[in-house]
C-alpha positions as CSV (number, residue, x, y, z in Angstrom):
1,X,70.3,109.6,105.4
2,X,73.8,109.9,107.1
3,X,76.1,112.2,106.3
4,X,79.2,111.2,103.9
5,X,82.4,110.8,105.7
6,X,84.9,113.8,105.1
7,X,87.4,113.3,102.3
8,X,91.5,113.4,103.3
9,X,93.8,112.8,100.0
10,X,97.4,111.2,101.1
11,X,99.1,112.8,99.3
12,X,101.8,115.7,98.1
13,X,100.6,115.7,94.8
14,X,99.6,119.1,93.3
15,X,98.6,116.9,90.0
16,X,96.2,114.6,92.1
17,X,94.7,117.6,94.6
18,X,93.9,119.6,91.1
19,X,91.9,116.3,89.6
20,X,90.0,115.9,92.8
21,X,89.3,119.7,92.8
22,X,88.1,120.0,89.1
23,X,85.9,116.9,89.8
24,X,84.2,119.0,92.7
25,X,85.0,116.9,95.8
26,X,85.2,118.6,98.9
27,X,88.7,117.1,100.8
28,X,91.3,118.0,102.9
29,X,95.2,117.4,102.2
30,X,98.1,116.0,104.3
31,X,101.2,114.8,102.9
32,X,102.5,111.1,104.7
33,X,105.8,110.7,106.0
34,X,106.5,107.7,104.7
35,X,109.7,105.9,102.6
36,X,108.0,104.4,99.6
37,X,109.3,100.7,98.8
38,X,111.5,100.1,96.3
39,X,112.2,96.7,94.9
40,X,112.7,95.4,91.3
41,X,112.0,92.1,92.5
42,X,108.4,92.9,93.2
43,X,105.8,93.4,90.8
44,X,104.6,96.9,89.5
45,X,100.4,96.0,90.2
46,X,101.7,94.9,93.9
47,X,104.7,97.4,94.2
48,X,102.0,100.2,93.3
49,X,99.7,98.8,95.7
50,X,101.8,98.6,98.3
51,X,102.7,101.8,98.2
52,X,99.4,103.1,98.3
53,X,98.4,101.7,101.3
54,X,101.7,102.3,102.9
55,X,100.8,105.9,102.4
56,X,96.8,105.7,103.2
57,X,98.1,103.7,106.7
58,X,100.4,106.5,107.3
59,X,97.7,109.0,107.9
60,X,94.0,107.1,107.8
61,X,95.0,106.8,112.1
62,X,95.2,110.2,112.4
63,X,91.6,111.4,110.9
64,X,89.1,108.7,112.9
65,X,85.9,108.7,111.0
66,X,87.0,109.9,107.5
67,X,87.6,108.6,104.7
68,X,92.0,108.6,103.4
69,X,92.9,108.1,99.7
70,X,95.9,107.6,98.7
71,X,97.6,106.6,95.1
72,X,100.8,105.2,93.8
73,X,102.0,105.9,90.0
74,X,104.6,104.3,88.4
75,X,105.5,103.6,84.4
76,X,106.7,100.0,82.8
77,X,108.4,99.5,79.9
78,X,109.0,96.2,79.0
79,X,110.0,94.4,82.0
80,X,111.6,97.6,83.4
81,X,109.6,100.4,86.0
82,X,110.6,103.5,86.4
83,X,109.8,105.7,89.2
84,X,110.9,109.1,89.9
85,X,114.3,110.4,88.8
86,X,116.8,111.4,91.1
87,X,118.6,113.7,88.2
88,X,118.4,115.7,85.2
89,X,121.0,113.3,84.0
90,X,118.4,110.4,84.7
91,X,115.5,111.9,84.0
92,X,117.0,112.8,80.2
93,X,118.4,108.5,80.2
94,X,114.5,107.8,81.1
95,X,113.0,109.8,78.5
96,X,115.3,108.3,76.0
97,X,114.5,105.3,76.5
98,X,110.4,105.7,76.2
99,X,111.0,107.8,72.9
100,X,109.5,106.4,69.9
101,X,107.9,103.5,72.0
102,X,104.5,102.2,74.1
103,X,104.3,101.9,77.6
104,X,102.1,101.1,80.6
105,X,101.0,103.9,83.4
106,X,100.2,101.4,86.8
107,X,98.3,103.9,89.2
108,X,97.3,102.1,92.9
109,X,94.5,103.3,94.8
110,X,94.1,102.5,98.7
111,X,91.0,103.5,100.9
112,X,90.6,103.8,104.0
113,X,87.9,104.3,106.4
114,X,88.1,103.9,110.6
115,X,84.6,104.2,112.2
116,X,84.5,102.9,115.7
117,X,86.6,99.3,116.0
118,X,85.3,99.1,112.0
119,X,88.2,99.5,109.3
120,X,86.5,99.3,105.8
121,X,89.6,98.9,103.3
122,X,89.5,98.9,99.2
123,X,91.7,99.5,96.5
124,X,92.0,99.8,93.0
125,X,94.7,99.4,90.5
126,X,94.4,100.8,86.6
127,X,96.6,100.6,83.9
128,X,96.9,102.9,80.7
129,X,98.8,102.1,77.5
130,X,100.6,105.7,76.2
131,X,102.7,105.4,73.0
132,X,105.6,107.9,72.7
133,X,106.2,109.7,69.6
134,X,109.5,109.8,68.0
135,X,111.5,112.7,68.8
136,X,114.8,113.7,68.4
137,X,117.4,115.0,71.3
138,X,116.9,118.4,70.6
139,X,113.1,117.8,71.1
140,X,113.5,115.7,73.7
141,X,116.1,118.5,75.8
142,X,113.4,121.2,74.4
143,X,110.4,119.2,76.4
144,X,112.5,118.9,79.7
145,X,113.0,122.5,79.2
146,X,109.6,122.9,79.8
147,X,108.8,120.9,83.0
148,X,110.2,119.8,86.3
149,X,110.5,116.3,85.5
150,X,112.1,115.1,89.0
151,X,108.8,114.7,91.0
152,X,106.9,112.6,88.1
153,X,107.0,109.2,87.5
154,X,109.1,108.2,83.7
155,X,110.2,111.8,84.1
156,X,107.3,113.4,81.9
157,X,103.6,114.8,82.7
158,X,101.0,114.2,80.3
159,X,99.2,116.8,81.6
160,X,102.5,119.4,81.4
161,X,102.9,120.0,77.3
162,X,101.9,116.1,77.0
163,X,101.4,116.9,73.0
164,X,105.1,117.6,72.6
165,X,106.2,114.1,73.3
166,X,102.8,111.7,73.2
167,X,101.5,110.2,70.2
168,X,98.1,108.6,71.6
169,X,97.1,107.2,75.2
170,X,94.6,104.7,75.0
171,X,92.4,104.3,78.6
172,X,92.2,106.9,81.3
173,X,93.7,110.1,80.9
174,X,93.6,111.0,84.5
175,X,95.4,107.8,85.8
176,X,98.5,108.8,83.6
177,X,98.3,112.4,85.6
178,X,98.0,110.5,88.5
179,X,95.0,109.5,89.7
180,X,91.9,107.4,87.6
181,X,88.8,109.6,88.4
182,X,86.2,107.5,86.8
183,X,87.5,104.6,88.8
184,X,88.1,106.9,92.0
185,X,84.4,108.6,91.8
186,X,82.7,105.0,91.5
187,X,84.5,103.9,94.7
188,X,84.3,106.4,96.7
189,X,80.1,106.8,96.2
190,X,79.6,103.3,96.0
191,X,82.0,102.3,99.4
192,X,81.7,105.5,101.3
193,X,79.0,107.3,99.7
194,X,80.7,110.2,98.7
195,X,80.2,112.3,96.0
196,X,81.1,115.5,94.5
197,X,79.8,118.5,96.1
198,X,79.4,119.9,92.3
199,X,78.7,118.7,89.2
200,X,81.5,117.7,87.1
């Protein structure tokens, strides 16, 4: 049987290289320079995708013969996605705004695999429901206080005090930190044969 293809994650994510870690893959990191796409008139399942793939693209070229995974996370509310905040002062409006109510996590996955003239492309998308509790501002300031909320996506981490501010997430846990591993670890064995190098 031939060996499995090394494993490169695309990405600067300390949240997804920890859930690829603790599910015992064997990978290497590098970070793509690449301007993630921003537009409100675009949908969040495409918008996420996009941006996946824009960042699996950016680095698949540069590692011939293994395989690149990359993932995009972004929250809706309503009919309204938030990203990352550029602020304190935004990420406190964003927070606000979720308090007390349900919303979606959108996570895109793109992978890539060059072998030879051969590109073998899939992707994924998964969606989770979390539902906010209700807190007040003091609670809410007191939560911030407790995390960097500038490189997350709706300016919280589930994973980061979570209990503080969620109420109940109903679907994958791990797609709401970043990256959906049951989802993930079915692709990449089934498309790549790839699997952990220890058991989970």
């Amino acid at each position: 049987m031939a060996d499995a293809p090394a494993l490169i994650l695309a990405s600067g994510s300390p949240r997804r290289r920890d859930l690829l870690n603790e599910a015992g893959y064997q990978f290497t990191v590098v970070k793509p320079d690449v301007v993630e796409i921003e537009d409100p008139a675009i949908a969040i399942r495409e918008l996420t995708a996009l941006n996946a793939r824009l960042k699996a693209d950016a680095v698949a070229s540069t590692y011939p013969g293994a395989v690149t995974v990359a993932a995009d996370t972004l929250v809706l509310l309503g009919e309204k996605v938030f990203g990352k905040p550029a602020d304190r002062d935004e990420a406190a409006r964003m927070l606000a705004e979720l308090n007390g109510r349900t919303h979606q996590v959108f996570t895109a996955v793109s992978f890539i695999h060059h072998e030879g003239e051969k590109e073998t492309v899939h992707s994924l998308t998964v969606a989770t429901e979390v539902i906010f509790k209700h807190l007040t501002p003091e609670e809410m300031a007191a939560y911030h206080a407790c995390i960097d909320p500038l490189d997350k996506a709706g300016a919280y981490a589930a994973q980061e005090h979570g209990n503080l501010i969620i109420e109940r997430i109903a679907g994958s846990m791990s797609n709401v930190v970043g990256l959906p591993m049951d989802e993930v670890a079915a692709a990449l064995e089934r498309h790549f044969g790839i699997r952990p190098a220890a058991p989970r």
